[in-house]
Each structure stands twice: as C-alpha cells, then as structure tokens.
C-alpha positions in Angstrom: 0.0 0.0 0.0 1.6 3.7 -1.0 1.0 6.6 0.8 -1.9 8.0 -1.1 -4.0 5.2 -0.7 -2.8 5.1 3.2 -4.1 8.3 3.4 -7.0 7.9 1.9 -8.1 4.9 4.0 -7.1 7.2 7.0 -9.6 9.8 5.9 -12.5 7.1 5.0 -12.0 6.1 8.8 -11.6 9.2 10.1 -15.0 10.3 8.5 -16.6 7.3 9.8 -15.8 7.9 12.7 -17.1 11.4 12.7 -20.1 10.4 10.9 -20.9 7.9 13.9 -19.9 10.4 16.4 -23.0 12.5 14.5 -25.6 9.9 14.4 -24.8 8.6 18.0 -25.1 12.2 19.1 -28.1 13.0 17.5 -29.3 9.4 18.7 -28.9 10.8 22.5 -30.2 13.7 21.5 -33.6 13.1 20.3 -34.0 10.0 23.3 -33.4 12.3 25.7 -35.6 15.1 24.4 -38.4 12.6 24.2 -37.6 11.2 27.7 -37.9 14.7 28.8 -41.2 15.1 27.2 -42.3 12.0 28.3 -41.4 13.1 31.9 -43.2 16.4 31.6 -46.6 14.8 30.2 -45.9 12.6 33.3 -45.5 15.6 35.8 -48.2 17.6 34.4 -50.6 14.1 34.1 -50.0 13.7 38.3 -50.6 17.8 38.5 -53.4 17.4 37.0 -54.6 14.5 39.4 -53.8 16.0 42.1 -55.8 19.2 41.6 -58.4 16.9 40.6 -58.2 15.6 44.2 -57.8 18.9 45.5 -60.7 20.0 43.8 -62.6 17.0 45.1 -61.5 17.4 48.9 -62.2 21.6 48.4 -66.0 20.2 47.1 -66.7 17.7 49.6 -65.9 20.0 52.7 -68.0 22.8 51.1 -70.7 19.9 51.0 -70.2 18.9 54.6 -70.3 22.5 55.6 -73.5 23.2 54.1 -74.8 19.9 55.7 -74.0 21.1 58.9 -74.9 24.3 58.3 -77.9 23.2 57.0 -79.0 21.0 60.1 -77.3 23.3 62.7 -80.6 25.6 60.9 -83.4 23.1 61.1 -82.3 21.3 63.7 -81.8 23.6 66.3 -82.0 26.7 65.4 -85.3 26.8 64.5 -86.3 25.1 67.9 -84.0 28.0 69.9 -86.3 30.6 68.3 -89.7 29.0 69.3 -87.7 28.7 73.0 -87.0 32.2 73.1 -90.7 33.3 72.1 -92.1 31.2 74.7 -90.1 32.0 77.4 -90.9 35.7 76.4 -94.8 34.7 76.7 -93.8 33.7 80.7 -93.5 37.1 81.5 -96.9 38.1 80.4 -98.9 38.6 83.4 -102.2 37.5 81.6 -100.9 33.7 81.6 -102.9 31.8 83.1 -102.1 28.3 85.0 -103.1 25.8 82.3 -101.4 28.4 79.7 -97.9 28.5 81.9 -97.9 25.1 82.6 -98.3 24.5 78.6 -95.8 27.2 77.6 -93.3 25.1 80.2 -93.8 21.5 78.7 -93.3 22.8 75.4 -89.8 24.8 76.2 -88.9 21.4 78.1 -89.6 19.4 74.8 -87.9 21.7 72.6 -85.2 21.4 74.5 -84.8 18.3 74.7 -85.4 18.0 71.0 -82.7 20.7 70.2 -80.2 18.6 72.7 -80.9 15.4 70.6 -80.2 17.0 67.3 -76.7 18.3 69.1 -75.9 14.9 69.9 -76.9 13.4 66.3 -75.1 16.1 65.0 -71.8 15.9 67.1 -72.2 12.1 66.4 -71.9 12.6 62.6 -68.8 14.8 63.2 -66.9 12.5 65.2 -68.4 9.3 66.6 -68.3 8.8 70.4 -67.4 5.1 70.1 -65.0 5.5 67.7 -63.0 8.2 69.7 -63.6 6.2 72.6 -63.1 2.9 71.7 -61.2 2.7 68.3 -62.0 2.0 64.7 -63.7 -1.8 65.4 -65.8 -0.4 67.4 -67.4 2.7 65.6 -67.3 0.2 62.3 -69.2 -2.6 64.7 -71.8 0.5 65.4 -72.2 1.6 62.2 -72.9 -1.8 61.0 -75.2 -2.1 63.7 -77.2 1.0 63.2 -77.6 0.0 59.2 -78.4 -3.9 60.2 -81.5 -2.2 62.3 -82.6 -0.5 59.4 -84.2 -3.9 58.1 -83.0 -2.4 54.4 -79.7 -4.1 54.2 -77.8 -7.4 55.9 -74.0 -6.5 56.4 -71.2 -8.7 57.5 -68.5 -7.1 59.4 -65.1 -9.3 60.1 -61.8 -7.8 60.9 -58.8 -9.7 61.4 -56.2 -6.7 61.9 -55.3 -4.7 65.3 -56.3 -1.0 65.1 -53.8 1.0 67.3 -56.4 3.7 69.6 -53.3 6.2 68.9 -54.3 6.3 65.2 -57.5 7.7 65.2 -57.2 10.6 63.0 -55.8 8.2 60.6 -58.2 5.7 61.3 -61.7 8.6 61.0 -60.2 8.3 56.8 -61.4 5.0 56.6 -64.6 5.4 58.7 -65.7 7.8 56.4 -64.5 5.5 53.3 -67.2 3.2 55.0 -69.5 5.9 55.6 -69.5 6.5 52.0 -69.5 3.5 50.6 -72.1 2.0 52.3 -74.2 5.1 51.7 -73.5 4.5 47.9 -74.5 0.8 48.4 -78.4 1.7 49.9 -78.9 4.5 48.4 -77.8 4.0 44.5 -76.8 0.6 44.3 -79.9 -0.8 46.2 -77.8 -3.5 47.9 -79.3 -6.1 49.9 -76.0 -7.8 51.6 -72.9 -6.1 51.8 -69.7 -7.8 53.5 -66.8 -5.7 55.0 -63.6 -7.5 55.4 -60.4 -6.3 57.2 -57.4 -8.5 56.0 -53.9 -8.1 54.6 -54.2 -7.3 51.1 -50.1 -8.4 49.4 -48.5 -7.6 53.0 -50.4 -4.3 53.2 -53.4 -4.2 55.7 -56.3 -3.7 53.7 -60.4 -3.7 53.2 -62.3 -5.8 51.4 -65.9 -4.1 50.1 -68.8 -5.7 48.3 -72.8 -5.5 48.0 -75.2 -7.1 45.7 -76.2 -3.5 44.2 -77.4 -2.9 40.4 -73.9 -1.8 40.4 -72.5 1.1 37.4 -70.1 1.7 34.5 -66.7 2.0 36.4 -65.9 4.6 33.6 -68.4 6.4 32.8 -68.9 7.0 36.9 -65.0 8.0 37.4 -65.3 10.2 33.9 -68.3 11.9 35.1 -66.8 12.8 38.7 -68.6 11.6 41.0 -67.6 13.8 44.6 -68.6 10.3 46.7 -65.9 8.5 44.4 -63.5 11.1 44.0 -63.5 11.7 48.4 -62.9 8.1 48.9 -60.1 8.1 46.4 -58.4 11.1 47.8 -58.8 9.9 51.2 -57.1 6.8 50.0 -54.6 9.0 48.6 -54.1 10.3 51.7 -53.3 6.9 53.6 -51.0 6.4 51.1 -52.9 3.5 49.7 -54.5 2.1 46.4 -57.8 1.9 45.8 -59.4 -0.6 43.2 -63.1 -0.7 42.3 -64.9 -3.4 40.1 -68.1 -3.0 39.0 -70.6 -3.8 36.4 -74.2 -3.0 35.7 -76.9 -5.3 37.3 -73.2 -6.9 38.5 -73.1 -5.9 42.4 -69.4 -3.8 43.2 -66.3 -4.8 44.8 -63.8 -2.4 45.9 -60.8 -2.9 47.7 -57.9 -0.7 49.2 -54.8 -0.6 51.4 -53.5 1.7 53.9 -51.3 2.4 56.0 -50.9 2.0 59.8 
C-alpha cells in the first residue's frame, strides 16, 4: 500500500468515525428530548390529578359544611327561636295556670329535641365510640345502626389490630365506609354487603362488596362523582390504592390498602 491510498483509507476512517460520532449524538439527543417530554406529560398528568383531588376534597368539605350548616338551621335553630318566644310569653302577666304550665312542657320538649339533634349532629362529626373505643368499634356500630334498618344485611369481620393512637388516621377509613355503604343503599340498592379487614399483598387492607345494580366503572370515574372522588383522595391520603370493580346489574367490589 503507497501513501496515497494510506491516506486515503485514514480519511475514509476518520470520516466514519465522525459520521458515527453524529448519528450517536443526535441518537442521545432526540432519546433524551423525548424522555424529557415523556417526563413532563408525566408531571403535568400527576398535577393534574392531584388538583383533581384537590378540587374533590375543596367540594366535599364545602358539602359537609353546608350539611351542617344546614342542620345546625333546622335542627336547632329553629327550635331555639320557638324557646326564646315562649319564654318571652312567661313574663306576660295574663298567663294563666293551664297556659304557663303549657308554655313550660313545650320549652322542656324543645329542648330536649334541640339537645338530641346536638348529639346526632356531634355524632356525625366524630363518633363517640370510635373516639372512645377505636375504629372496630365505631365500624361494629355503624354496621349495627344499618343492620337495624331492616334495608340491608352487612357482615362485618376484621382480622387486623387498630392501634387507639391512630385515630385521626383511622376517621379516613370510617368515612371510606361511611360513604361506601351510603352509595351501596342508596344508588346501588344492595341487599348484603360484606366488610372485610385482612392483609391485602402484605399491606393491611379492606375488602368491600354488595349485591347492588352496580354502574359503569368509567363512565362514573369520567363523570366525577364527589362520593368517588372523596374516597379516592382519602385513600390518597393513607397512602394506599384503591381498586373498584363493578358492572351494571353486577353488584361492586372495591378494595384498598392503607397504612398503619
């Protein structure tokens, strides 16, 4: 081989290698634009979810406000007003025995009416049992108060230890329950439900299902419905998963894991 042709393969190499320099370059390049892009649709898909969550936690506490609002109004509000009229009419000297005596009984039932609906309503905030007694035992009462209801036949077994320590962890998944089973009788028109507190893979978990007409999975998530969309975030926020399966005239099952 002369020296021209030595050259020349040393060129032809030489440009190869620059020419594969170029292409793996621009082979790095483009995978890691598109694994950046593919990152930001990521990040901006979990944004989105969580101000989807947001928005659902933002909706159901202006709901639960109204609620109380609402029966705070009706329930004893109303009642303090007809108190405070009547005891007014007591110091009207034209009264006479029968009419006092009357005016009395009727302050004493209002008040004792208006002192029931505290209760009921202090009840929905925070249960007495569960505060008292833990999460088995509010869940036990709440399956108890719908059992007497005649409507619905639930079956309640729990094979994990709920720590008395956790219970503002532990009023997340009483109200998961809450709503669930208020889903169940009211829209799914269950006749049995069974509750089941188990490990789920290592995790501790629940186990929900009822014999409801059941829905459309994704026509129900699509459409936003706040009673999904709490119990999701409220999932969310026990750093669990939630899974629900469900079909129409197919009864639901939903299952999901927490922590603690």
């Amino acid at each position: 081989m002369n020296d021209s042709e030595l050259i020349k393969v040393i060129i032809y190499t030489f440009n190869a290698f620059i020419l594969m320099a170029l292409v793996l370059i621009l082979f790095f390049y483009y995978s890691r634009k598109k694994i950046i892009r593919q990152e930001i649709e990521k990040r901006v898909l979990e944004s989105n979810h969580q101000k989807e969550i947001l928005r659902s936690v933002i909706l159901t506490q202006e709901s639960e406000r109204k609620r109380i609002a609402q029966d705070l109004h009706d329930e004893i509000s109303s009642k303090l007003n007809i108190i405070s009229l009547n005891s007014h009419l007591l110091k009207s000297n034209n009264l006479t025995a029968n009419e006092l005596q009357e005016i009395a009984n009727s302050i004493t039932d209002l008040t004792t009416n208006a002192l029931d609906s505290s209760r009921r309503i202090a009840h929905d905030l925070l249960p007495p049992v569960l505060e008292k007694f833990g999460l088995h035992a509010g869940i036990e009462e709440l399956v108890s108060e719908c059992n007497n209801s005649k409507a619905v036949t639930i079956q309640y077994t729990n094979q994990l230890h709920f720590d008395l320590e956790d219970i503002d962890w532990h009023l997340h998944i009483f109200r998961i329950l809450q709503e669930l089973l208020n889903n169940s009788m009211r829209h799914g028109k269950a006749s049995k439900i069974s509750i089941v507190f188990n490990k789920i893979d290592g995790q501790n978990g629940c186990f929900y299902e009822d014999n409801g007409v059941g829905f459309d999975t994704k026509a129900s998530f699509n459409s936003n419905g706040l009673g999904m969309k709490n119990i999701e975030s409220r999932v969310g926020f026990l750093n669990g998963i939630l899974t629900v399966d469900s079909k129409i005239n197919g009864g639901t099952v939903v299952t999901f894991t927490f922590e603690k």
